[in-house]
N, C-alpha and C positions, 0 to 999 in steps of 0.2 A: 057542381063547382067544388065540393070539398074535398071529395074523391080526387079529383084535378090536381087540386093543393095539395093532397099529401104525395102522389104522384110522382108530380112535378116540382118536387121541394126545394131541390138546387136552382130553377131556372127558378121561379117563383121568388128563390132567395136574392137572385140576382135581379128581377123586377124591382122586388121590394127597395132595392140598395137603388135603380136608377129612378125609382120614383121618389126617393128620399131628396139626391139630388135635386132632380128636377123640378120639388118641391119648392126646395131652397130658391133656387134661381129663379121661379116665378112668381115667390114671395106667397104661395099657398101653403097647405098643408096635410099630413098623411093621412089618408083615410081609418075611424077606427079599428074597423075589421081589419085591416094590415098591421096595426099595434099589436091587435089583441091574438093574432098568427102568431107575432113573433115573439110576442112578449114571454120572459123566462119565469118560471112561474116561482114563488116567494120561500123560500127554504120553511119548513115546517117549525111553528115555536117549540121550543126544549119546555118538558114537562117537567116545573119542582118538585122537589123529591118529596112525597107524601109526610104529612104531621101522626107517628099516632102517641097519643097518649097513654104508651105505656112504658113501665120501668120494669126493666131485668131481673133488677138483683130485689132479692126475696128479705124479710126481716130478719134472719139465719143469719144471711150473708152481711145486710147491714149492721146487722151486731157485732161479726167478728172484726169488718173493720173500726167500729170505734174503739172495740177489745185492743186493738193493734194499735191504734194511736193511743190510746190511754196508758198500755203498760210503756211505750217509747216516753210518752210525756211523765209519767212517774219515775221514772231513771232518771228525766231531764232535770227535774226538781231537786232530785238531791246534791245537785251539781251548784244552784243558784239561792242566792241568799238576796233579800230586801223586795224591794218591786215586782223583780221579776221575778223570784218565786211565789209571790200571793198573786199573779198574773197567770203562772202555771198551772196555782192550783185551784181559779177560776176556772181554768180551759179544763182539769180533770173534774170540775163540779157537772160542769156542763156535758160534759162526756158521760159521768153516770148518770144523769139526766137521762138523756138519751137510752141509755142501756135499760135503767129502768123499766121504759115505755119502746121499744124497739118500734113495735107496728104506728105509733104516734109520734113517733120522731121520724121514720121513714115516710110518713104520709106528709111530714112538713119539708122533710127532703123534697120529696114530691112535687110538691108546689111551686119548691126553686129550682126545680130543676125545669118544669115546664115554663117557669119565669124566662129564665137563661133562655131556652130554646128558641122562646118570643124575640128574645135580643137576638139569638145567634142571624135568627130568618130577616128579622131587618137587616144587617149586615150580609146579608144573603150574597149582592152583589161585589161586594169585594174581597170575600173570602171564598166564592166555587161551590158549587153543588155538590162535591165530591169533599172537599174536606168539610160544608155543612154536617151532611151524613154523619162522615166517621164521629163528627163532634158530638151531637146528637146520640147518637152509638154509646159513646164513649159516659156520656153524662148518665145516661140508663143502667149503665154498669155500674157506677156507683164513679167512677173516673173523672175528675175535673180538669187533668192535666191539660189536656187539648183545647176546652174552653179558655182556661188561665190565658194561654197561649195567643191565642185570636183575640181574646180584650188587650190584652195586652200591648199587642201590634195595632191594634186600632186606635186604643186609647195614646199611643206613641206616635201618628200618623197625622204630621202637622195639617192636611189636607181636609180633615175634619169639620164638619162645623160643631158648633158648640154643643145641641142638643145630641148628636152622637157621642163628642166625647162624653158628656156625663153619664148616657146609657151604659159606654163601657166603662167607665172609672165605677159605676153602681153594680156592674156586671163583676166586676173584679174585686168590689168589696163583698157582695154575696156568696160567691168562692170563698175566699178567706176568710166569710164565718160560718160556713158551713165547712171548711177545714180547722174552726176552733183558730184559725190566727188573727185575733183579734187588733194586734197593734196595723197588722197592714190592710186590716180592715177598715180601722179608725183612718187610716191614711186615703183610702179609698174612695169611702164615703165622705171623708172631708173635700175630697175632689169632686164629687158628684154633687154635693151641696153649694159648692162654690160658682161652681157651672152653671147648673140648673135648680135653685132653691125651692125643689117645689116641698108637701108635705111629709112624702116620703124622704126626699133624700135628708134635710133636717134632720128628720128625727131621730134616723139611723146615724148621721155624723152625730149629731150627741150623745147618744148611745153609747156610740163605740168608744169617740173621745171620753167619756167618762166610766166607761171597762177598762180603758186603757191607761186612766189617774192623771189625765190631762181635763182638768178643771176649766182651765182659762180656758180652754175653745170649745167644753162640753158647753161652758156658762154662755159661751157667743153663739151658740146655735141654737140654746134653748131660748134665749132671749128672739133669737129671729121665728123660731120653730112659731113662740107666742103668739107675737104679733102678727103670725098669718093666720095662724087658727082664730086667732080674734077676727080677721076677717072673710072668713068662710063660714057659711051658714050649716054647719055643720057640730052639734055639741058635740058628741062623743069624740071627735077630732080635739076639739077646746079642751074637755076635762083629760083627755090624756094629756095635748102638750102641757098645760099646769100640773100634772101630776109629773113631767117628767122635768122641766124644767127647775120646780120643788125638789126633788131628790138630790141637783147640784147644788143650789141653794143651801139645803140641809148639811149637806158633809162638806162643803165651805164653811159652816158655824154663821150663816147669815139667816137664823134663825125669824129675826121678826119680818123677814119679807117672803120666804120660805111659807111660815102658818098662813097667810090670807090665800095663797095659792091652792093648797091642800086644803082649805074651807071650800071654795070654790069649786075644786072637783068634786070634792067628796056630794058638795048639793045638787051639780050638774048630773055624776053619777046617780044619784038616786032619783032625781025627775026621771030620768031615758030607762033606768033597768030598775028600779024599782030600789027595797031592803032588803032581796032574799039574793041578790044577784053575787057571783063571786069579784068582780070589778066595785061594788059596792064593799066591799072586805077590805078589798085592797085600799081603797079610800080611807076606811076606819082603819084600817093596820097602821099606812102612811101618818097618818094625823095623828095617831095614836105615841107612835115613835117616836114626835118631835116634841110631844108635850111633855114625853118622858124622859128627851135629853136636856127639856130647860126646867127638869123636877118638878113641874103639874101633875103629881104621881095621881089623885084624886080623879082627874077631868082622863087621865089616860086610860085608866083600869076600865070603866065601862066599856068603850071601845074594840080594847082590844079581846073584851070577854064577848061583845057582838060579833064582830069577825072571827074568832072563835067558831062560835055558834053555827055562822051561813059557811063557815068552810066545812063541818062538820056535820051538816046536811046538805051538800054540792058532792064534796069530794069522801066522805067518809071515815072517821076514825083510823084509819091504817095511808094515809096520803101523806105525802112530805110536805105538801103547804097546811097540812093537819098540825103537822110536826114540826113546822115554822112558828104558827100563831101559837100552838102551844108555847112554845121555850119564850116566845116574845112574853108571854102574861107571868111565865114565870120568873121572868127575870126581872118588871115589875114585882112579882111579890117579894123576889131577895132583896130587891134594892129598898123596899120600906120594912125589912128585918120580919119578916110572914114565913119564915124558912119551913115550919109544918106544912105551911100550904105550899111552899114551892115544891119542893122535892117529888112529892108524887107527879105534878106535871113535869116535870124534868126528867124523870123517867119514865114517861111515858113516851115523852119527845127521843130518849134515846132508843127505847124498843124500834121506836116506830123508822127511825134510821139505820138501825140492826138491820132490819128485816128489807127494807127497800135498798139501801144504797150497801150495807157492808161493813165490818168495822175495818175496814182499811180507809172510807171517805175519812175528804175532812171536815163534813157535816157530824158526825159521827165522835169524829174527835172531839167538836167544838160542845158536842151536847156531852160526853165523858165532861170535859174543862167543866161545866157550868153547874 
C-alpha cells in the first residue's frame, strides 16, 4: 500500500481532494492515515543563541579604559565649578577605585555584565537573536553602547507592561553606573523604583539619588527602602536599609532620628557577623561619625579606634579603608586639641593614599588638607 502511495502520489492526491469533499457532503470525516499522508510537516524550532559565561577583555584592557575616562573626566573638572565638580571628582574617586583593584573591579563588572545579559535574554523576543548576540558580544568587550541602546527602546515602548519597563529603566541605570554617570543613574533607578519598588531597585534609587545631592528623593526612598526591609525576614537586608537610610538622615543634620537607626544596625550587624566582621566596622565608623558631628567626642573615640582595629586585621595596614578609619580617628583627635597624637596618623593615612591611589587623587589632597 505505501509503495502505491508514493507511486501514485498525484492520483492519490487527487483521491484525497474527492474524499475531502465527499466527506463534507455526507457529513463524515477524513480518515487519519489520509491526514497524516498529507500533512506538511512543522518547520524545525530556531535554536537560541548559546549563553557562555565569559568576558573578553582582560584587566590590562579594563584598566586602560577607566585610564581613558578618568584623564577625559579630569580635563572635565577643571572646566566646572560647585556641584558638579564635587560630582566629577566622585566619578574620578571611583574610577581610581577601580584602578586600584583592576582584577576586583573587573570581576564586579562581571557580575553586571552577566546581569544585563539575564535582561538582554528576557527581552530576547523583541529585539532578534542576531542583535541579542552582537549585544551580548558587545558587553564582553568591555562595550555598553548597544545594550544602552535596546533598554533604551524598550524602556521607550509604550507596549510594555510594567514589570519590563522597570527591568529596563534598572538595566539602563546599571549602564550608567558602571559608565561612572551617576546623575542618569539616579534617574534610572528612580524609574525602576517607582515601577517596580522591590529591595533592590530602592536601594539603588537612594543611592544614586543621594550620589547625585538630591536629598529629598534619596530621603523618600530610604524611607520606603525601611519599611520593606522591616517586612522581610531578612536582617542583614534591615541593618543595611537603617544604615543607608541613616546616612541621608545624617547629612540632612536630622541627627536625633539618624543615631537610633545606626544603634540598630550596628546591633543587627553584630548578631549576623559577629565583632571581627568589616560590616561590623562600618557600623562603628557610621555611629561613630555622628556622635562626632553632635561633639560626643568621648562616646566616639572608642569606636572609631575599634573599627580601626577590625579594618586593620581584614584589610591590612596598607588598604584605603585602613586609610579612611585612620584620618577619621585622627580627626577626632584634632578636633579635641590631641594634635601629637593626630599627626602621626595623618601621615600615615597620607602614605597610605601616596602609594594606592596617587598624589594627583583627591583623597590624597584631602589627607595633604588635614
Amino acid at each position: 500500500m505505501w509503495e502505491f502511495l508514493k507511486t501514485n502520489a498525484l492520483e492519490v492526491g487527487i483521491f484525497g481532494s474527492l474524499a475531502s469533499i465527499v466527506a463534507v457532503l455526507v457529513g463524515g470525516s477524513i480518515p487519519d492515515w489520509i491526514r497524516t499522508l498529507f500533512a506538511k510537516p512543522a518547520p524545525p524550532e530556531q535554536p537560541k543563541p548559546p549563553r557562555i559565561d565569559v568576558i573578553t577583555m582582560t584587566p590590562q584592557q579594563f584598566a586602560q579604559t577607566q585610564r581613558e575616562m578618568l584623564t577625559q573626566t579630569q580635563a572635565e573638572v577643571e572646566k566646572t565649578h560647585g556641584a558638579e565638580r564635587r560630582q566629577l571628582q566622585d566619578k574620578i574617586d571611583e574610577l581610581n577605585r577601580r584602578l586600584a583593584n583592576p582584577e576586583e573591579a573587573l570581576s564586579q563588572q562581571h557580575a553586571k555584565i552577566l546581569d544585563l545579559e539575564a535582561r538582554l535574554e528576557r527581552l530576547g523576543n523583541r529585539i532578534g537573536g542576531d542583535r541579542l548576540t552582537a549585544a551580548r558580544d558587545a558587553l564582553r568587550a568591555g562595550d555598553f553602547t548597544l545594550a544602552n541602546d535596546i533598554f533604551a527602546e524598550v524602556d521607550a515602548a509604550r507596549e510594555l507592561d510594567v514589570q519590563e519597563a522597570a527591568s529596563a529603566a534598572f538595566g539602563l541605570g546599571e549602564v550608567a553606573e558602571a559608565q561612572v554617570r551617576w546623575a542618569d543613574a539616579a534617574t534610572h533607578y528612580d524609574k525602576a523604583a517607582r515601577l517596580n519598588p522591590t529591595f533592590d531597585t530602592l536601594n539603588k534609587a537612594r543611592e544614586f539619588a543621594w550620589r547625585s545631592g538630591d536629598y529629598a528623593t534619596a530621603l523618600r526612598h530610604g524611607e520606603d527602602l525601611l519599611e520593606l526591609a522591616r517586612k522581610l525576614d531578612d536582617q542583614e537586608k534591615l541593618s543595611l536599609a537603617l544604615n543607608e537610610h541613616a546616612i541621608t538622615l545624617q547629612d540632612t543634620g536630622r541627627f536625633d532620628e539618624a543615631e537610633p537607626l545606626y544603634l540598630e544596625a550596628r546591633d543587627i550587624t553584630r548578631e549576623v557577623h559577629g565583632t571581627t566582621h568589616p560590616d561590623y566596622a562600618t557600623a562603628l565608623n557610621n555611629l561613630a561619625g555622628l556622635l562626632r558631628a553632635t561633639g560626643r567626642f568621648d562616646a566616639a573615640e572608642p569606636l572609631y579606634r575599634e573599627a580601626l582595629e577590625i579594618g586593620r586585621k581584614v584589610h591590612g595596614a596598607a588598604h584605603p579603608d585602613y586609610a579612611s578609619r585612620l584620618n577619621n580617628l585622627a580627626a577626632l583627635l584634632r578636633d579635641t586639641g590631641r594634635f601629637d597624637e593626630a599627626e602621626p596618623l595623618f601621615r600615615d593615612a597620607l602614605e597610605i593614599d601616596r602609594k594606592v591611589n596617587g598624589t594627583a587623587h583627591p583623597d590624597y589632597a584631602s589627607r595633604l588638607n588635614n
